[in-house]
C-alpha positions in Angstrom: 146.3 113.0 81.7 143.5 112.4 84.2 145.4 109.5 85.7 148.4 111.2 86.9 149.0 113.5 90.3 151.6 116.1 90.1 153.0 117.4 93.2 156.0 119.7 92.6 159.1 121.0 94.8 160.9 123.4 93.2 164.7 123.7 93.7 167.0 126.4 93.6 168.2 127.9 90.4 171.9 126.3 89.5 174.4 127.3 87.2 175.4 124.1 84.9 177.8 125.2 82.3 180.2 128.1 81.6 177.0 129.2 78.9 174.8 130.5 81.6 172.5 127.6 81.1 169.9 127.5 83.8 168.0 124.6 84.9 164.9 124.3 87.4 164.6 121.0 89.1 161.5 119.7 90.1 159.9 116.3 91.9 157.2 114.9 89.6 154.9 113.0 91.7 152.6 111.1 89.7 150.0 107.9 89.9 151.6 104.8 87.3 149.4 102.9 85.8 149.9 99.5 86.2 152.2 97.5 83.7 150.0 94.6 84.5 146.4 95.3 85.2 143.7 93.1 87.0 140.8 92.0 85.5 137.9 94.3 85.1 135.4 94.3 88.5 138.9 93.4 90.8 139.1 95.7 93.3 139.8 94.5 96.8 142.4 92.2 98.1 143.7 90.4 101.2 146.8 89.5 102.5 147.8 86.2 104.1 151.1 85.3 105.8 152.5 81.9 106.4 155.6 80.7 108.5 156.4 77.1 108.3 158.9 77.3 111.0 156.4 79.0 113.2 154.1 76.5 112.7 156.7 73.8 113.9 157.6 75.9 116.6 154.0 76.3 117.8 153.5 72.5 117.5 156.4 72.0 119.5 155.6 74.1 122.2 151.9 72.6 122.2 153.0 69.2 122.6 155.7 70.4 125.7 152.5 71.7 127.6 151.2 68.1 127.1 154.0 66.5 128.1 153.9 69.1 131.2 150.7 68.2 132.1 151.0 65.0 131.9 154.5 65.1 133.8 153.0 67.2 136.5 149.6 64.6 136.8 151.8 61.4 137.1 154.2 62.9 139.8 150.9 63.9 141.9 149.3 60.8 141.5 153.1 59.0 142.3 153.2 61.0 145.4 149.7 60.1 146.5 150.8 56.4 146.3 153.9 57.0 148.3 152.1 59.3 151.0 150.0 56.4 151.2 152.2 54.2 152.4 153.5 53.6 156.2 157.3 54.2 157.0 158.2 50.8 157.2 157.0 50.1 154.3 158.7 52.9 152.9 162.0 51.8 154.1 161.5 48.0 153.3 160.5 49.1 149.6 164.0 51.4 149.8 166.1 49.0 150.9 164.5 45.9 149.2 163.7 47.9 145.5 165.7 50.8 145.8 162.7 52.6 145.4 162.8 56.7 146.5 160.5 59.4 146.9 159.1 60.1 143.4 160.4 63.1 141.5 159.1 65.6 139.4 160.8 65.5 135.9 159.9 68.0 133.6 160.4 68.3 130.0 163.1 70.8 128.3 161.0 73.7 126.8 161.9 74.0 123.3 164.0 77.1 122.3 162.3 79.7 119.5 165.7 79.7 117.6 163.9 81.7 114.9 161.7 84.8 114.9 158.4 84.6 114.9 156.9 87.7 113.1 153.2 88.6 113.9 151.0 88.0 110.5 149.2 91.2 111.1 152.4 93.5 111.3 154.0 92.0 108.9 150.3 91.6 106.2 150.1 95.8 107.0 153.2 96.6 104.6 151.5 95.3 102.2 149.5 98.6 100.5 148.0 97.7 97.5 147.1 101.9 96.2 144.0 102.0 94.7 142.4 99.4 96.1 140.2 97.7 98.8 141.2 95.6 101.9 138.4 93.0 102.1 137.4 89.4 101.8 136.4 87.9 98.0 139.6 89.8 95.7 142.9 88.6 95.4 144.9 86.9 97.8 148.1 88.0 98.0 150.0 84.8 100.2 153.2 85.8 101.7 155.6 82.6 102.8 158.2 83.7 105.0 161.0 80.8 104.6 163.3 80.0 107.7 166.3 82.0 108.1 169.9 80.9 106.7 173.2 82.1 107.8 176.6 80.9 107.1 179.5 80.4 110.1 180.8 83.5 111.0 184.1 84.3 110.4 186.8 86.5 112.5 188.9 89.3 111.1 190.9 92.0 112.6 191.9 95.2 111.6 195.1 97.2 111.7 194.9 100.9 113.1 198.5 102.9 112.9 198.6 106.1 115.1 200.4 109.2 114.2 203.5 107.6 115.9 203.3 104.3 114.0 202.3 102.5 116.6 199.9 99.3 115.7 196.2 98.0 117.7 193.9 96.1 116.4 190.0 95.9 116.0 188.4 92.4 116.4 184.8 91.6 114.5 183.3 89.6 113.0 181.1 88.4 109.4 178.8 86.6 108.6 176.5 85.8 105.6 172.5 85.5 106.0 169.1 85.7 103.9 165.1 85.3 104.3 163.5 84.4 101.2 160.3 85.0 100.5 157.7 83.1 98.5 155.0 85.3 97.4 152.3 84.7 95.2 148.9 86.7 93.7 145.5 84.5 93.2 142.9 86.5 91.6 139.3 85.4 93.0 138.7 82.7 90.1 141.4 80.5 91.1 144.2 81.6 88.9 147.8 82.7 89.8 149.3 85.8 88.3 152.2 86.1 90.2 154.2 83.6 91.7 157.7 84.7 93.1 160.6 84.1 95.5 162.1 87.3 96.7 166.0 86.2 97.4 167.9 83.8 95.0 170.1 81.1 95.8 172.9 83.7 95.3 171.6 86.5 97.0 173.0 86.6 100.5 173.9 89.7 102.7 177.1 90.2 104.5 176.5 91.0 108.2 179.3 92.9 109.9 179.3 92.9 114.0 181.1 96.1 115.6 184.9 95.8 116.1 186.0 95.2 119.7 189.7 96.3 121.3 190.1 92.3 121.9 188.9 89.0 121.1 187.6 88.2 124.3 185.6 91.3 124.4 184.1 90.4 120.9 183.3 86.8 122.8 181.9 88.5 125.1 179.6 90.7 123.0 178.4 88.1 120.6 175.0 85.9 120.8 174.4 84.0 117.9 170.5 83.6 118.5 170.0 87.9 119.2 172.1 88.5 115.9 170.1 86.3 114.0 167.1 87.2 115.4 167.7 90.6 114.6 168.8 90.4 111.3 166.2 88.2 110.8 163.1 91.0 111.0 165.7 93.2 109.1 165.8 91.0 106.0 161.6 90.6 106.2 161.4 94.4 106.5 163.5 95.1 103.6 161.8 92.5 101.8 158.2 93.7 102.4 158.9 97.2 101.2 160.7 95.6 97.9 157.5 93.2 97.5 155.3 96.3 98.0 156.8 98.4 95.6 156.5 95.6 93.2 153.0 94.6 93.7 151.8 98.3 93.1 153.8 98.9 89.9 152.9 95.9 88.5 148.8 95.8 89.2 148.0 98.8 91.3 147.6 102.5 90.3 150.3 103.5 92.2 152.4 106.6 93.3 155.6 107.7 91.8 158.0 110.1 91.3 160.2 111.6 89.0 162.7 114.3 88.6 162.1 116.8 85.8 164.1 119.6 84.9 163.5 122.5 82.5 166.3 124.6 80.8 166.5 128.5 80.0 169.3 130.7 80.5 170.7 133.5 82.2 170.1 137.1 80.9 172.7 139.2 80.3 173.3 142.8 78.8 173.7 141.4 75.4 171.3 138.5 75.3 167.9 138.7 76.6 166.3 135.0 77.5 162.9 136.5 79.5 161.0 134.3 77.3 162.5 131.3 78.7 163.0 132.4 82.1 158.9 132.9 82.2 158.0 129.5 80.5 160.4 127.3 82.7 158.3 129.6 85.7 154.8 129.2 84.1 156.3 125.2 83.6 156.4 125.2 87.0 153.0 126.5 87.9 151.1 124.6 85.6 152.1 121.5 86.7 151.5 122.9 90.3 147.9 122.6 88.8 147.7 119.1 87.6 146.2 117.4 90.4 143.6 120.1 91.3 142.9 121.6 88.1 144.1 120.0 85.1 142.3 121.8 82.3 144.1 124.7 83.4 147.2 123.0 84.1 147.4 121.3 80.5 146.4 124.8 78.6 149.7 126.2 80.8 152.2 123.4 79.6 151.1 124.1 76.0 151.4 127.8 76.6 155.0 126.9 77.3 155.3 124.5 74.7 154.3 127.3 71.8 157.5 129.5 73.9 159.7 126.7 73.0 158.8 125.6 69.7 159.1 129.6 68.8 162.2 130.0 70.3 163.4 127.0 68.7 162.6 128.2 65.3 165.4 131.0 65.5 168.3 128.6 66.3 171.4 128.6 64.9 173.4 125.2 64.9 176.8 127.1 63.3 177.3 129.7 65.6 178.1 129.2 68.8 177.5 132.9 70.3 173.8 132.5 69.2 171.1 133.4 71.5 169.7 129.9 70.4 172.9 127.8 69.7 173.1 124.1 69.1 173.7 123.1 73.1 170.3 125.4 73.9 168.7 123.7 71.1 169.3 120.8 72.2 168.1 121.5 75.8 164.8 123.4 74.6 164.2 119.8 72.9 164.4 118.1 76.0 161.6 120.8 77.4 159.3 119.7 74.9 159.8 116.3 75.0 159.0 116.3 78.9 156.2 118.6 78.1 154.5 116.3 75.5 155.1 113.1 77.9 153.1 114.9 80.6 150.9 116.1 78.3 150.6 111.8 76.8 150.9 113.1 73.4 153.5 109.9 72.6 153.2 110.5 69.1 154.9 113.8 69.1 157.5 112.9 71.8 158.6 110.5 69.2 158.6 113.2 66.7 161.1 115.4 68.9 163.4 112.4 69.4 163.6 112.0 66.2 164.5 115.7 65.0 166.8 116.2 68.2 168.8 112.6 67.0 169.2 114.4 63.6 170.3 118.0 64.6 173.7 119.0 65.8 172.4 119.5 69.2 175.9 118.0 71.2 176.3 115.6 72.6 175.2 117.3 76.3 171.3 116.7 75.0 171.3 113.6 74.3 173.4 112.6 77.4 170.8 114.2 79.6 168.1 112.6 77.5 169.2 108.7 78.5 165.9 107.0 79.6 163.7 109.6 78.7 162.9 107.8 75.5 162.0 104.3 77.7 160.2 106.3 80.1 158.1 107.5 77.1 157.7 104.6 76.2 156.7 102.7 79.2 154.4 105.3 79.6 153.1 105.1 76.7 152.2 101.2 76.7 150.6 101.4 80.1 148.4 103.7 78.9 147.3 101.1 76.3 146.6 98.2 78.0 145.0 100.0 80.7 142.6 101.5 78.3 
């Protein structure tokens, strides 16, 4: 239990069925272990960014301020020559050799059709919780591949006012992607990761604003600021999902989860206070998790004795019970995300078990989907981290 962090908002009692049922919502934020952990002693880690294209661009542009230079020295050292010379010599040479005053001729600077992100911005998404940034851990190597787009298409569409009459909306699509090779080196050389974020079937449909006419669409559209721009949108959406992937898979990382514990409303003829004050004490304790998780573990079993007792009195024939199969069913659920907290697996299998095998409607075990993988995840982190 000392590996998780609980921070709780609690949400608004809501009415969920025509029974009074009651349920409190709230935001489980917790620290995951990782599903797979780094060696022993690993504990710091670097980031390194790579852009091929950049690379050629760079080279490119390098080898234009050459030829510059070198344009710019042979003109001045032409013009010398020719300044050199007398006029008649000039004019013979013109006349003769058809030779002219030189001329400086410059070399085309080479366009940046892609964008070029900066390493650092782009190295700082990448938050690996828990651990160090430094030299001599893993090397986390991000290759940013050039950007591909498909020909954009035209469409139109029709508008009808309330009189029926017709206009039109001009835009246009197109389809674009970024992958993304990335790949983890721990410090001895090996490679525990290697990925590419984007398959060869993943592309993203870009859709320009719709213009009054086709000219005015013309008008509006630059093929090198749109892909430019959706370029750094792909990266960014691809840093965050590489991110949230590298923590959950070797970092102890933050999460959250939404919980929610059932009671019931009290009425003249059916008293739940015993619920109402464990799904409040539920609350509180796990309120007390982070800061003081003695405590808050002694209040989750506090509520878990409520439940189990309360349990004990159902009645899974009548349906005017205080305790009928439906509340049954949801007081299961309580204790199951009690014990999960609490990492007592063994008995969260225990309740699944005797829940399955009750009459407890359908309702339970609806609400129950994933619980049991959760568990279980849960459950085999814990083991391999240990």
């Amino acid at each position: 239990m000392k590996h998780f962090t609980l921070a709780l908002a609690a949400l608004a009692f809501q009415t969920v069925s025509a029974q009074n049922i009651q349920r409190l919502g709230i935001q489980v934020e917790y620290i995951s272990r990782p599903s797979e952990p780094f060696p022993s002693g690993v504990t710091s880690y670097t980031v390194v960014v790579n852009q091929s294209y950049r690379d050629q661009y760079e080279a490119e542009l390098e080898q234009w301020e050459i030829d510059t230079q070198l344009a710019q020295e042979t003109y001045e050292s032409e013009m010398e020559a020719y300044n050199s010379k007398g006029t008649g010599a000039k004019v013979l040479e013109r006349a003769l050799l058809d030779e002219r005053k030189p001329q400086l001729l410059l070399p085309a600077k080479p366009d940046q059709v892609e964008y070029v992100f900066d390493p650092g911005i782009i190295s700082s998404k990448i938050d690996m919780q828990g651990m160090t940034r430094m030299e001599g851990g893993v090397v986390v190597t991000l290759e940013i591949q050039s950007f591909e787009d498909s020909p954009p298409e035209d469409g139109k569409q029709e508008i009808k006012d309330k009189e029926g009459n017709v206009s039109y909306r001009y835009f246009r699509t197109m389809k674009y992607r970024q992958p993304i090779r990335f790949t983890v080196e721990l410090p001895d050389g090996s490679v525990v990761l290697d990925e590419v974020l984007t398959n060869s079937e993943n592309y993203t449909i870009y859709t320009s604003d719709k213009y009054t006419s086709k000219s005015a669409l013309n008008k509006a559209w630059n093929p090198m600021v749109v892909a430019k721009r959706l370029s750094r949108m792909s990266v960014e959406a691809s840093t965050i999902a590489m991110n949230s992937i590298l923590n959950d898979r070797f970092c102890f990382s933050k999460k959250t989860r939404p919980m929610t514990i059932y009671h019931a409303k009290t009425k003249k003829k059916v008293d739940y206070t015993d619920l109402n004050n464990a799904a409040l004490d539920m609350k509180i304790a796990m309120g007390k998790y982070l800061d003081q998780p003695d405590e808050s573990a002694a209040g989750i079993r506090t509520c878990v004795a409520v439940w189990e007792q309360v349990l004990g009195e159902a009645d899974y024939e009548n349906k005017k019970a205080r305790i009928n199969a439906k509340m049954a069913g949801l007081l299961y659920l309580n204790l199951i995300n009690a014990n999960i907290w609490l990492e007592d697996y063994d008995r969260v299998d225990e309740l699944f078990d005797a829940m399955r095998r009750l009459d407890v409607k359908k309702s339970a075990e609806g609400t129950a989907e994933g619980l049991d993988t959760f568990s279980d995840e849960q459950r085999r982190r814990k083991d391999i981290n240990s």
